[in-house]
DRENGU-402302 format. One record per atom (N, C-alpha, C, O): residue number from 1; residue in three letters; atom name; x, y, z. Coordinates in nm, 4 decimals, m for minus. Each point is the difference from the previous one (the first is absolute). Layout:
REM residues N
REC_NUM_ALA_CA_X_Y_Z .
...
REM end
This chain:
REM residues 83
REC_1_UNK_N_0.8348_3.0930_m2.5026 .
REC_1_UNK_CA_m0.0050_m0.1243_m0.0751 .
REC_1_UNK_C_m0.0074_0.0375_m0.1476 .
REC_1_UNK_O_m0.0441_0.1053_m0.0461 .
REC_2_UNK_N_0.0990_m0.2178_m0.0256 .
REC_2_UNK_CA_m0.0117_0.0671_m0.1493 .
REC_2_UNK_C_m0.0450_m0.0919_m0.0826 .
REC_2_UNK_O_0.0064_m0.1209_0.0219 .
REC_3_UNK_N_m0.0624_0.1819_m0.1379 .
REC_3_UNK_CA_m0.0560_m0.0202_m0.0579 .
REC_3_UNK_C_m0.0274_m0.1733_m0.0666 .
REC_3_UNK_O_m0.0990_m0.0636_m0.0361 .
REC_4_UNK_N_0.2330_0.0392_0.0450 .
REC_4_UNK_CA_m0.0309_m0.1717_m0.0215 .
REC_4_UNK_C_m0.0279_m0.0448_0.1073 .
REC_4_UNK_O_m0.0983_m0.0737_0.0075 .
REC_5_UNK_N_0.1842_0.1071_0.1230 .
REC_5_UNK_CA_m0.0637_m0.0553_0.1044 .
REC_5_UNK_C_m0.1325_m0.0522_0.0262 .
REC_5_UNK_O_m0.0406_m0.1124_0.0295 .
REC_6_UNK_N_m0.0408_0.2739_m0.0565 .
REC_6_UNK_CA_m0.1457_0.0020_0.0266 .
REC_6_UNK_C_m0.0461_m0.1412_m0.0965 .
REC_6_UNK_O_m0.0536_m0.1050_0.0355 .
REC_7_UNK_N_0.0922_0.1446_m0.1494 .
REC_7_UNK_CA_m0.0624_m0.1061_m0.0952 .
REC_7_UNK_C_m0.0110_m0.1410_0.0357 .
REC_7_UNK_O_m0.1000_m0.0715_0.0071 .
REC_8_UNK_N_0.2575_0.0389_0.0197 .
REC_8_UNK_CA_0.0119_m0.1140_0.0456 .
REC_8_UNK_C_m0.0900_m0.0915_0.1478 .
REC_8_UNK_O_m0.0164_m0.1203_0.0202 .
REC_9_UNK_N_m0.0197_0.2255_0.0484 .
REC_9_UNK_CA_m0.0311_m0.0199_0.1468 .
REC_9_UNK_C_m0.1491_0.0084_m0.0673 .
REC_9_UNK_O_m0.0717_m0.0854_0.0522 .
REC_10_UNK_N_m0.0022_0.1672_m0.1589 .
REC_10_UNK_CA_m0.1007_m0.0354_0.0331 .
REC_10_UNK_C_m0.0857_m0.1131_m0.0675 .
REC_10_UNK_O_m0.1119_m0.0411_0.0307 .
REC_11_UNK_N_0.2159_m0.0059_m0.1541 .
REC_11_UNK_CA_0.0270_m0.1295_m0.0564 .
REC_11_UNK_C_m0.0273_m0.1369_0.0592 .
REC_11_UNK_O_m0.0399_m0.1095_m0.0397 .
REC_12_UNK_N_0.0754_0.1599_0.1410 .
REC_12_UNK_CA_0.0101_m0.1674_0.0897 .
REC_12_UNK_C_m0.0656_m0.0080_0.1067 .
REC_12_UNK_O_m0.0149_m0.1021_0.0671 .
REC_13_UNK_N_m0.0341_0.2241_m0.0418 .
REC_13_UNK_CA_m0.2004_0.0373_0.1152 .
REC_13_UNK_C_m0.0028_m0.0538_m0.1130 .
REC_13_UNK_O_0.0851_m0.0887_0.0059 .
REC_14_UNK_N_m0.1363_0.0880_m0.1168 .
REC_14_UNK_CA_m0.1335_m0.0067_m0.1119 .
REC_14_UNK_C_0.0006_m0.1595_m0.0302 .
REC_14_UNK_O_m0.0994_m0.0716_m0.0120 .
REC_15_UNK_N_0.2311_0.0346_0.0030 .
REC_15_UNK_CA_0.0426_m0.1678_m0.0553 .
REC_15_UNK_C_m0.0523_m0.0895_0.1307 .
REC_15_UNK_O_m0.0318_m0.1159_m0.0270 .
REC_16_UNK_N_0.0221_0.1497_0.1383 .
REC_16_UNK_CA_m0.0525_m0.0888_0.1005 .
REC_16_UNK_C_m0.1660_m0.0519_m0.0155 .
REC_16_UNK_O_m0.0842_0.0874_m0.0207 .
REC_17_UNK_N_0.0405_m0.2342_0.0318 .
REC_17_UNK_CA_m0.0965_0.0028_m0.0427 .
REC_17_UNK_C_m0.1092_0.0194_0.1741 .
REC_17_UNK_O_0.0391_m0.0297_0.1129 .
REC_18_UNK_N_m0.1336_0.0698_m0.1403 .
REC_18_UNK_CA_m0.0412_m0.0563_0.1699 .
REC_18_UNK_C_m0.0592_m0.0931_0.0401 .
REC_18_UNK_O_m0.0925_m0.0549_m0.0599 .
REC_19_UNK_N_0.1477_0.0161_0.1926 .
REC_19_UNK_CA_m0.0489_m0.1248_0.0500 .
REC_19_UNK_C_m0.0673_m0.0820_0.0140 .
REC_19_UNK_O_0.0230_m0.1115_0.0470 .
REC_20_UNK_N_m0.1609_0.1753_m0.1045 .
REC_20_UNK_CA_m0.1360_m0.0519_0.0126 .
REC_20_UNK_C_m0.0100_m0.0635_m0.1177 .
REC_20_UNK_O_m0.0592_m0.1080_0.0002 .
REC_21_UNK_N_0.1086_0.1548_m0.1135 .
REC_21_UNK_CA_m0.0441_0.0227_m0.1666 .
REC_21_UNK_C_0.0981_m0.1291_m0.0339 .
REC_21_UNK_O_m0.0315_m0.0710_m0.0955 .
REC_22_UNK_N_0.1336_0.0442_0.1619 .
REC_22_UNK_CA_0.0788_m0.0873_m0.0086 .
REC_22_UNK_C_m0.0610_m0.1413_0.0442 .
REC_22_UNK_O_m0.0059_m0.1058_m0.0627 .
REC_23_UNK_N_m0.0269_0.1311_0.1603 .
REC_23_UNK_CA_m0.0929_m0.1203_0.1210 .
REC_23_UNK_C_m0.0939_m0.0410_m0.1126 .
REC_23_UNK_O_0.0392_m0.0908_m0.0731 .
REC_24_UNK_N_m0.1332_0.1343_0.0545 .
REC_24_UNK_CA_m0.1059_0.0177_m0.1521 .
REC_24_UNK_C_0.0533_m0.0987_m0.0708 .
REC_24_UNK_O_m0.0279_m0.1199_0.0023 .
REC_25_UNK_N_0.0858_0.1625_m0.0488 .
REC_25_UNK_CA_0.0734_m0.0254_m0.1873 .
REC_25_UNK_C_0.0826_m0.1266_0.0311 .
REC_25_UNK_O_0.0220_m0.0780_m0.0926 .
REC_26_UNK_N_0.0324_0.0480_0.2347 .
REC_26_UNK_CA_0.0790_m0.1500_0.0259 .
REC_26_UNK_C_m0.0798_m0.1277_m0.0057 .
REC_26_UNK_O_0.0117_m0.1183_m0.0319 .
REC_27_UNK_N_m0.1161_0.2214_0.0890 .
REC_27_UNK_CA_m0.1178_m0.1135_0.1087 .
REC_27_UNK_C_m0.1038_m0.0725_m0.1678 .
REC_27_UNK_O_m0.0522_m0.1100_m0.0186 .
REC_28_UNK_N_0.0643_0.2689_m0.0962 .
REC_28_UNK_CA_m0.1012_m0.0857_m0.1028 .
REC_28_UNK_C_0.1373_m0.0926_m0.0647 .
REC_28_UNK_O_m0.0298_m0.1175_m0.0215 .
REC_29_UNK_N_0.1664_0.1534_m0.0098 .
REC_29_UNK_CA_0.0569_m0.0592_m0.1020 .
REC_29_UNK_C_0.0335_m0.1556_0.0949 .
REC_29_UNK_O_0.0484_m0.0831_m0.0768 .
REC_30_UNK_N_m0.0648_0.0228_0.2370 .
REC_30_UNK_CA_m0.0131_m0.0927_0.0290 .
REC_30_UNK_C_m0.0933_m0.0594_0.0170 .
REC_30_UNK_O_0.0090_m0.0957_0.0769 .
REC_31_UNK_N_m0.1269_0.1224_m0.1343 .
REC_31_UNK_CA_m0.1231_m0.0845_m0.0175 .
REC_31_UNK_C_m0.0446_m0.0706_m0.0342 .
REC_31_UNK_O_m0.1052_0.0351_m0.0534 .
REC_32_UNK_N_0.1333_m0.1900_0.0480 .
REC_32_UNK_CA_0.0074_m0.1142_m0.0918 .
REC_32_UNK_C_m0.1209_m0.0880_0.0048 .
REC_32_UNK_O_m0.0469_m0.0566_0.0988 .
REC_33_UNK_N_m0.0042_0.0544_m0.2484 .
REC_33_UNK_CA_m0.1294_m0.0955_0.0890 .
REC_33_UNK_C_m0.0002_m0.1612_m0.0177 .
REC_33_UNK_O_0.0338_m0.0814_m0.0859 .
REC_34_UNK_N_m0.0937_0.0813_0.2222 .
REC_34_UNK_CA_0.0608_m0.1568_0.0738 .
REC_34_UNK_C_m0.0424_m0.0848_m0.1031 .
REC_34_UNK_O_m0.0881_m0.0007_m0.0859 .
REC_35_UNK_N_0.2181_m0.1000_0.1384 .
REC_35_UNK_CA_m0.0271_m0.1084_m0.1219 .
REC_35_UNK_C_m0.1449_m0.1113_0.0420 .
REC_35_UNK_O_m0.0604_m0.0082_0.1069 .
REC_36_UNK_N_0.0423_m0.0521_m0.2110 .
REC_36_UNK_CA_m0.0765_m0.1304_m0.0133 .
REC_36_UNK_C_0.0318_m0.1061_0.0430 .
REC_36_UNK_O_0.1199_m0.0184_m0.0209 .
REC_37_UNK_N_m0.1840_m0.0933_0.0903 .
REC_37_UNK_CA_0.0886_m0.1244_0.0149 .
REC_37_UNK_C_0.0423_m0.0411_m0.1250 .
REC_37_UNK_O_0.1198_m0.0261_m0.0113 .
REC_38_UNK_N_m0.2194_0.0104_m0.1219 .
REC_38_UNK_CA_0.0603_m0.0406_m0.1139 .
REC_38_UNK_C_0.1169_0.0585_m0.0671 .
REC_38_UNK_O_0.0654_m0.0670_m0.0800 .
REC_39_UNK_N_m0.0440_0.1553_0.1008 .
REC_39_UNK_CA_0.1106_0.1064_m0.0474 .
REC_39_UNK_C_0.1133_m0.0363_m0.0056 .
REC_39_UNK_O_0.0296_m0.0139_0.1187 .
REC_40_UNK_N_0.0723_m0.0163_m0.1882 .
REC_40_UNK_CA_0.1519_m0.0466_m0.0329 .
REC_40_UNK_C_0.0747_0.0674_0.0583 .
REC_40_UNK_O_0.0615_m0.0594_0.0885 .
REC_41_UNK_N_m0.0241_0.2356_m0.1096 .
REC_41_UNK_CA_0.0302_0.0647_0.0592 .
REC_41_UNK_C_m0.0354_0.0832_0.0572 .
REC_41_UNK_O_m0.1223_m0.0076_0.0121 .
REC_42_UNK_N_0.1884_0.1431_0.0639 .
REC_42_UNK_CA_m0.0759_0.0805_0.0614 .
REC_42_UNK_C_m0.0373_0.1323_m0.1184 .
REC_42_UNK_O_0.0746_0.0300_m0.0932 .
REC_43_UNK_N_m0.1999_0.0330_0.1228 .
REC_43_UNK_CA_m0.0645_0.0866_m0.0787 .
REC_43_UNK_C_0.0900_0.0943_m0.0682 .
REC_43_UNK_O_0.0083_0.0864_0.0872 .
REC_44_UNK_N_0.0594_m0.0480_m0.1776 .
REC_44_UNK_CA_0.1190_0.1269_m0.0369 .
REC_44_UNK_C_0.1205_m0.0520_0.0010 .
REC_44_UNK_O_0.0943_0.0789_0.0068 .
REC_45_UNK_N_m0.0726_m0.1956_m0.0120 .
REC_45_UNK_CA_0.0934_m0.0827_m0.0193 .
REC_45_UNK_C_0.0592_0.0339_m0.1259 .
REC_45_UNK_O_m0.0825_0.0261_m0.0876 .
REC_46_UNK_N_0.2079_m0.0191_0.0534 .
REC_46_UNK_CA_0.0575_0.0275_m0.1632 .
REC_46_UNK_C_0.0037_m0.1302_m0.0861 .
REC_46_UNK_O_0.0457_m0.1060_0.0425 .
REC_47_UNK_N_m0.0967_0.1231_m0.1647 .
REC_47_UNK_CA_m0.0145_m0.1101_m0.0480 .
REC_47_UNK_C_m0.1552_m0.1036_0.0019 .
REC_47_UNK_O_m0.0358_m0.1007_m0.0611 .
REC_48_UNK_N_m0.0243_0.1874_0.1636 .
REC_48_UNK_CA_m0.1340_m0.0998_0.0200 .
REC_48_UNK_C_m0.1071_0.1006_m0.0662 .
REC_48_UNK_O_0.0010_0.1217_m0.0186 .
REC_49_UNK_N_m0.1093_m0.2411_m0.0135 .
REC_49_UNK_CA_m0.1725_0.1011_m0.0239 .
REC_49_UNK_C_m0.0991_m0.1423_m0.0382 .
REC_49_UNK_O_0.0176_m0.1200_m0.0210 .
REC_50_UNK_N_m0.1099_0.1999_0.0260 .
REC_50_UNK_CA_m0.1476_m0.0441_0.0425 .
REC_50_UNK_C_m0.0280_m0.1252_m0.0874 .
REC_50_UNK_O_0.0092_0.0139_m0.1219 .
REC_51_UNK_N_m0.0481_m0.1547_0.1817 .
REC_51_UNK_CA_m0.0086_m0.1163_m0.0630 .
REC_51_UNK_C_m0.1191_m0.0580_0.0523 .
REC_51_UNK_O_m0.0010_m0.0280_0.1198 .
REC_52_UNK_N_m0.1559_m0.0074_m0.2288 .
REC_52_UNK_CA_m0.0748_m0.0750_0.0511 .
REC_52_UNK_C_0.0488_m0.0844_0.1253 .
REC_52_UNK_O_0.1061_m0.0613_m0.0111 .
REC_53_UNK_N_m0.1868_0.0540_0.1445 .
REC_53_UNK_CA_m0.0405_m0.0902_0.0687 .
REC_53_UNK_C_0.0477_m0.1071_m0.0448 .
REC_53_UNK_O_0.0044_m0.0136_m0.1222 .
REC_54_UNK_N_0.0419_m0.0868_0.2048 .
REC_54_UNK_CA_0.0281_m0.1793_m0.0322 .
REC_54_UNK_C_m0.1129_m0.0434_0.0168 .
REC_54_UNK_O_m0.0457_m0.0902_m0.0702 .
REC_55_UNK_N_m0.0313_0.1570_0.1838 .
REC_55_UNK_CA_m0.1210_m0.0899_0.0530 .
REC_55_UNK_C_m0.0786_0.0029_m0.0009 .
REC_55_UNK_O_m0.0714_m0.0916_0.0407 .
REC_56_UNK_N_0.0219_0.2228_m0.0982 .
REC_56_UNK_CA_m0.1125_m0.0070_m0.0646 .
REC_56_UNK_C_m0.0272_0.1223_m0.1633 .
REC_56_UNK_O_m0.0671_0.0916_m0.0475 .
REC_57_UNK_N_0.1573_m0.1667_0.0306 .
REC_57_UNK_CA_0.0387_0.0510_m0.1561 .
REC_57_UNK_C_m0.0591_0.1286_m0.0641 .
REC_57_UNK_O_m0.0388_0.0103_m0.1163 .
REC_58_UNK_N_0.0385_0.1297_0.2555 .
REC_58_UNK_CA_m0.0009_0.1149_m0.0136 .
REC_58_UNK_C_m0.1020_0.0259_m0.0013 .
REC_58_UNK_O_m0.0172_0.1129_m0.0459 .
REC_59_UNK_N_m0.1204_m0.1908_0.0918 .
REC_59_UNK_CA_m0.0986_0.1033_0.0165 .
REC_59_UNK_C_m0.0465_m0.0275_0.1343 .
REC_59_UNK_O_m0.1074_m0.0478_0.0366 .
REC_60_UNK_N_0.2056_0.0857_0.0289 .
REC_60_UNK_CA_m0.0341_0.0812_0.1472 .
REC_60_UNK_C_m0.0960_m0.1226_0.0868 .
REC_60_UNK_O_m0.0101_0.0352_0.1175 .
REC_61_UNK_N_m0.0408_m0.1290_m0.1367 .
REC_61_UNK_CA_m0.0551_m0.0749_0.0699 .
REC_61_UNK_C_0.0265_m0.1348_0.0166 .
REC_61_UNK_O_0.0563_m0.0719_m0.0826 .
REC_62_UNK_N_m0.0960_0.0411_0.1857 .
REC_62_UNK_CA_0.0394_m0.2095_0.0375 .
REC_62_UNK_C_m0.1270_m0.0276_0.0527 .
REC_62_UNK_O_m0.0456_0.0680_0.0920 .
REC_63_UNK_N_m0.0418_m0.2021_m0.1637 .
REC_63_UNK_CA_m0.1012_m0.0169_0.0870 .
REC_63_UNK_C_m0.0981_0.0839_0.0359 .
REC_63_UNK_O_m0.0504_m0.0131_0.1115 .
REC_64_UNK_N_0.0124_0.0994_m0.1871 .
REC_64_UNK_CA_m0.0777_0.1250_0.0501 .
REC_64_UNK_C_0.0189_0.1151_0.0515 .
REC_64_UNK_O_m0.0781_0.0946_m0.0096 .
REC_65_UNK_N_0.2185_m0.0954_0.0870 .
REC_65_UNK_CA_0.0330_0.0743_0.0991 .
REC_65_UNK_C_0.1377_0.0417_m0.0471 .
REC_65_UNK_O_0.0717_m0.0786_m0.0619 .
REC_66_UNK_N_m0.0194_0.2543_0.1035 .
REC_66_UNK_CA_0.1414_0.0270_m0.0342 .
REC_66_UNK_C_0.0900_m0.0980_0.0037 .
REC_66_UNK_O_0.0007_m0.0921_0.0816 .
REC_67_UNK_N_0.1028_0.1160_m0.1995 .
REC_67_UNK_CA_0.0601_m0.1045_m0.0069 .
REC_67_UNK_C_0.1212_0.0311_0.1241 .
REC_67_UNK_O_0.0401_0.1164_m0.0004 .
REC_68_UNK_N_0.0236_m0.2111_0.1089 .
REC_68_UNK_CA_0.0713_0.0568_0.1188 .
REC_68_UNK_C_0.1606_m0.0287_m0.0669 .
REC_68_UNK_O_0.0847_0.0039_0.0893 .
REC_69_UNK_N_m0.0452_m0.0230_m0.1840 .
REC_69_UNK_CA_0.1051_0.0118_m0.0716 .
REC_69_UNK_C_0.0302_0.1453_m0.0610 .
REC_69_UNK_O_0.1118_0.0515_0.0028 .
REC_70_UNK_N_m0.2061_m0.0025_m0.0487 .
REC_70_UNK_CA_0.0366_0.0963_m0.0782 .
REC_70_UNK_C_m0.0703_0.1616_0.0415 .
REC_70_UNK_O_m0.0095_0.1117_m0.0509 .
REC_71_UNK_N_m0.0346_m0.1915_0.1906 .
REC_71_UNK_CA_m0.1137_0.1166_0.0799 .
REC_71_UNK_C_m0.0711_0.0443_m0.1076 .
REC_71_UNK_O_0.0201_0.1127_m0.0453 .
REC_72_UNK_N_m0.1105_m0.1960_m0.0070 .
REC_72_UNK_CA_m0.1033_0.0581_m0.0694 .
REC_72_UNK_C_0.0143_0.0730_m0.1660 .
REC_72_UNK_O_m0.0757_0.0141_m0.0960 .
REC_73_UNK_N_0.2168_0.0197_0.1281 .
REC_73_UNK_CA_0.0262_0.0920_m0.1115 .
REC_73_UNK_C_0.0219_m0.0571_m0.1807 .
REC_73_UNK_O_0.0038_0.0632_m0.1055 .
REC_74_UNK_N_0.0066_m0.2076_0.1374 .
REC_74_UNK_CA_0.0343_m0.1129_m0.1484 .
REC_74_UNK_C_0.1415_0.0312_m0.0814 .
REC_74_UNK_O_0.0219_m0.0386_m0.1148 .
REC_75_UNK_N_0.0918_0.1346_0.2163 .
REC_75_UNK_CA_0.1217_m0.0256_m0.0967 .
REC_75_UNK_C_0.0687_0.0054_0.1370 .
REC_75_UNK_O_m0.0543_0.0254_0.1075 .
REC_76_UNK_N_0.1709_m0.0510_m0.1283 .
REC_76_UNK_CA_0.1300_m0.0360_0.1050 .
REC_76_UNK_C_0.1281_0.0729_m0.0920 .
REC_76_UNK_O_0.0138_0.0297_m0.1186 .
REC_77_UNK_N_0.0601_m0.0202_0.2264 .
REC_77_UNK_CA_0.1457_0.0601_m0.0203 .
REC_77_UNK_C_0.0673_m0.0936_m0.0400 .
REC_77_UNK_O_0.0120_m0.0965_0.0755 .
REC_78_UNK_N_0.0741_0.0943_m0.2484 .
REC_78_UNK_CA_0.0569_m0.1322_0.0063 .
REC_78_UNK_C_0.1676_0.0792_m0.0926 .
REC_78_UNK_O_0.0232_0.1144_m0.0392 .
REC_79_UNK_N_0.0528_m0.2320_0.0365 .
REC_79_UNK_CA_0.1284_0.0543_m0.0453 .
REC_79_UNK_C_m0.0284_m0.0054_m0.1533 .
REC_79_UNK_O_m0.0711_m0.0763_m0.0655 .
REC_80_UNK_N_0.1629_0.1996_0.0234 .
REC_80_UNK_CA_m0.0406_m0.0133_m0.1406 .
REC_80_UNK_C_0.1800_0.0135_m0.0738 .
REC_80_UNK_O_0.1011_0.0438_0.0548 .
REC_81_UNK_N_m0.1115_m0.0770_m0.1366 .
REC_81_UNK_CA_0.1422_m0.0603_m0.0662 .
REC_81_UNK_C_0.0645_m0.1055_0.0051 .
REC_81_UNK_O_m0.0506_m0.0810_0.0777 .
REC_82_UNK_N_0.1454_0.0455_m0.1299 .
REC_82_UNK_CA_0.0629_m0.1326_m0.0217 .
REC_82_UNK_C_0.1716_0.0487_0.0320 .
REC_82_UNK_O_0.0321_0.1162_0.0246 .
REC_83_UNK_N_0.0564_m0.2227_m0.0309 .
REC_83_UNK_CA_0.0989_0.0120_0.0088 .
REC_83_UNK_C_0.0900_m0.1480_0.0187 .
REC_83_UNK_O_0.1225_0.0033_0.0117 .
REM end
């Protein structure tokens, strides 16, 4: 075998990624976190970001208790831009 050969062949052992590391790295870059009922769109949406609560005008509570619009958190996913 010669010399590019070798090179080439061991080029593309090395360029393979492995299976596991792949599984990994799919499983974090599809990790979306779940939306809100209040939420316009879904979380990572293009074009969207973080907009006080409607319902309880971002501080996380209704009535005493988490607010169940915004799970507690006081902002929602909303569209951002015009057109």
């Amino acid at each position: 075998m010669g010399l590019l050969s070798r090179l080439l062949s061991r080029f593309g052992e090395q360029d393979q990624p492995d299976a596991r590391k792949q599984d990994a790295a799919s499983a974090h870059l599809h990790t979306a976190p779940a939306a809100k009922p209040a939420d316009e769109v879904a979380p990572g949406t293009p074009g969207s970001g973080e907009g006080l609560c409607p319902d309880c005008g971002g501080d996380g509570r209704l009535d005493g208790a988490p607010c169940p619009s915004c799970a507690g958190t006081g902002v929602t996913i909303q569209g951002v831009g015009g057109g």
